[in-house]
C-alpha positions in Angstrom: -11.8 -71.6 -0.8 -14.1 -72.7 1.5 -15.4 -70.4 4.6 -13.2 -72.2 7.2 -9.9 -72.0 5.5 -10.5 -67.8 5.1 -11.5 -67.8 8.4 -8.4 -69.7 9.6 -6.1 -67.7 7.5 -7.6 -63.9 8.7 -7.0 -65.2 12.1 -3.5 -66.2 11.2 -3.2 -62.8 9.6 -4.4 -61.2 12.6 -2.2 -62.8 15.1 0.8 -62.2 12.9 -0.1 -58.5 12.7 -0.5 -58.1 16.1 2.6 -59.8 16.7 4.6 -57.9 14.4 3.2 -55.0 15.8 4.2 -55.8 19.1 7.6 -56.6 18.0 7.8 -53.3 16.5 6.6 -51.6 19.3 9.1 -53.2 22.0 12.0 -52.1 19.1 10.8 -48.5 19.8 10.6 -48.6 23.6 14.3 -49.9 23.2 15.4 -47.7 21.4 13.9 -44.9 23.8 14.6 -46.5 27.3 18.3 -48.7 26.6 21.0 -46.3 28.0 24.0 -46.5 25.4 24.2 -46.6 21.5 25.3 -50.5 21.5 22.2 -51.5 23.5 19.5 -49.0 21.1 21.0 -50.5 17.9 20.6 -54.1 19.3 16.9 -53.2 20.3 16.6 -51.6 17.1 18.0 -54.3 14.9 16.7 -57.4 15.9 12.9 -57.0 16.7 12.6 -55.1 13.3 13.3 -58.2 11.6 11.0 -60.7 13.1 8.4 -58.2 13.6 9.0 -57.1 9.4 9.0 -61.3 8.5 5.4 -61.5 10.7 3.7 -58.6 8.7 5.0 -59.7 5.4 3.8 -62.8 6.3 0.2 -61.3 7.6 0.4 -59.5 4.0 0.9 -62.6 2.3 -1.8 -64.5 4.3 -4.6 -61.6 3.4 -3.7 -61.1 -0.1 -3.6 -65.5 -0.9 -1.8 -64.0 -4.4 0.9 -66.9 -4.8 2.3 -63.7 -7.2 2.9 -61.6 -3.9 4.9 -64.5 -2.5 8.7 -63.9 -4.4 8.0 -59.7 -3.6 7.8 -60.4 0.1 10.3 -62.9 0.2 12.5 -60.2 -1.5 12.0 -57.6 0.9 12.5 -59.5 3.9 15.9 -61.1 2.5 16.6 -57.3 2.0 15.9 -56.1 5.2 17.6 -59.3 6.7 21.1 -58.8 4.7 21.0 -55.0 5.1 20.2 -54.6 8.8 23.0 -56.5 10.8 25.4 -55.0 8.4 25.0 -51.0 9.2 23.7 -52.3 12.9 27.8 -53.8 12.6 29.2 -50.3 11.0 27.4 -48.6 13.4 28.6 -50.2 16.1 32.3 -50.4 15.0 32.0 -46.5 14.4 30.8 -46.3 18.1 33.7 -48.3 19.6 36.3 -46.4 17.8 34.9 -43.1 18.6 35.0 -44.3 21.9 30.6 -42.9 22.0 30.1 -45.9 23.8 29.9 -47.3 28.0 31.8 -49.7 28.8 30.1 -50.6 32.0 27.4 -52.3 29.9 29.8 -54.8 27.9 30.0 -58.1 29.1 32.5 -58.9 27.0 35.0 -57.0 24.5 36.7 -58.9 21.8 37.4 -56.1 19.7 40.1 -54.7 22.6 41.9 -57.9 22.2 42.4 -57.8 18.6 43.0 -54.3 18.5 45.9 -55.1 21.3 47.1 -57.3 19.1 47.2 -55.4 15.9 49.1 -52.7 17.8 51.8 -54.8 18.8 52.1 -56.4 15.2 52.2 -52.8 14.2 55.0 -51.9 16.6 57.1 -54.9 16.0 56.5 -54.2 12.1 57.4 -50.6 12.0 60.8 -51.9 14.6 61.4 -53.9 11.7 61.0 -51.0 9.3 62.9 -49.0 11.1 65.9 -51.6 11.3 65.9 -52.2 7.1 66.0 -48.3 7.1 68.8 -48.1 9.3 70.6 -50.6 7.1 69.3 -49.6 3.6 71.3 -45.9 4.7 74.3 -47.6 5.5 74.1 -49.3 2.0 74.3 -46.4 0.2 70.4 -45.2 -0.3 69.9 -41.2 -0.8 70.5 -39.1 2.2 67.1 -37.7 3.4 65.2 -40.3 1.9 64.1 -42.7 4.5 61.1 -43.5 5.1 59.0 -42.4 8.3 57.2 -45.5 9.9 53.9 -44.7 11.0 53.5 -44.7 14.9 51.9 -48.0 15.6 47.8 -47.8 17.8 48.0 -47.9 21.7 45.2 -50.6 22.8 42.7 -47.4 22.6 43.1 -46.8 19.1 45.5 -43.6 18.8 48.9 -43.3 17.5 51.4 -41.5 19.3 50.9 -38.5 16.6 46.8 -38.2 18.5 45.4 -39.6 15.8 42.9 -42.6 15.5 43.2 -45.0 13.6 40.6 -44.7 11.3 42.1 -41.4 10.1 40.1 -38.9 12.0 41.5 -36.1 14.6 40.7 -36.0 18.9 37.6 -37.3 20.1 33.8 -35.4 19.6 
């Protein structure tokens, strides 16, 4: 290669370092300075990322092995499918844990649907308990009906104190 194009590319290498760098950097003071767990993993999630694809790239640029090319790509598309997934686990945890502030949502979609699956789950255990009612009268074993589970307030318990995801009280 001749001396400009090596020049060209250790300077694009460079910026991309320092770039990434940066990126990975403001990820860190996030994580540090954001207040609740929702705004850390967003600080921690999405500058990894970019910041990770700029010093793969800087890797790629310094090594010039086409062979490094599919490795890179491969750890990228890695980080890239894994990281929004547990950032999403992580956050679902949080909300029903309740470890979170709502003071810093803008918006919460997941109380709506859990409003709604709490009334689908009241009207379905109504139900239940209505076909119990009339599978006794038909003759079914004394002692034998079923017991519906209590259906999730809009926070996420059942009338028993339990959450919905199994676990007992708050931490």
């Amino acid at each position: 290669m001749s001396a400009v194009l090596d020049t060209v590319l250790d300077a694009a290498a460079a910026v991309c370092l320092v770039v990434g760098a940066l990126m990975s950097l403001a990820a860190a003071i996030g994580l540090v300075r954001f207040p609740d767990l929702l705004t850390r993993m967003h600080a921690g999630t999405k500058p990894q990322v970019f910041g990770l694809l700029l010093m793969l790239t800087a890797v790629a640029l310094e090594n010039r092995d086409p062979v490094m090319i599919p490795l890179i790509l491969l750890g990228w598309i890695f980080q890239l499918l894994t990281v929004p997934v547990s950032a999403h686990m992580v956050g679902r945890s949080t909300y029903r844990s309740k470890h979170l502030n709502r003071n810093t949502l803008t918006q919460d979609d997941l109380q709506e649907v859990l409003n709604r699956a709490g009334k689908s789950a009241t009207e379905s255990a109504a139900e239940g308990t209505v076909e119990n009612a009339a599978g006794s009268a038909a003759g079914s074993a004394p002692g034998r009906a079923a017991t519906a589970t209590p259906a999730p307030s809009a926070d996420g318990r059942r009338a028993d104190g339990q959450q919905t995801d199994g676990s007992t009280g708050t931490r």
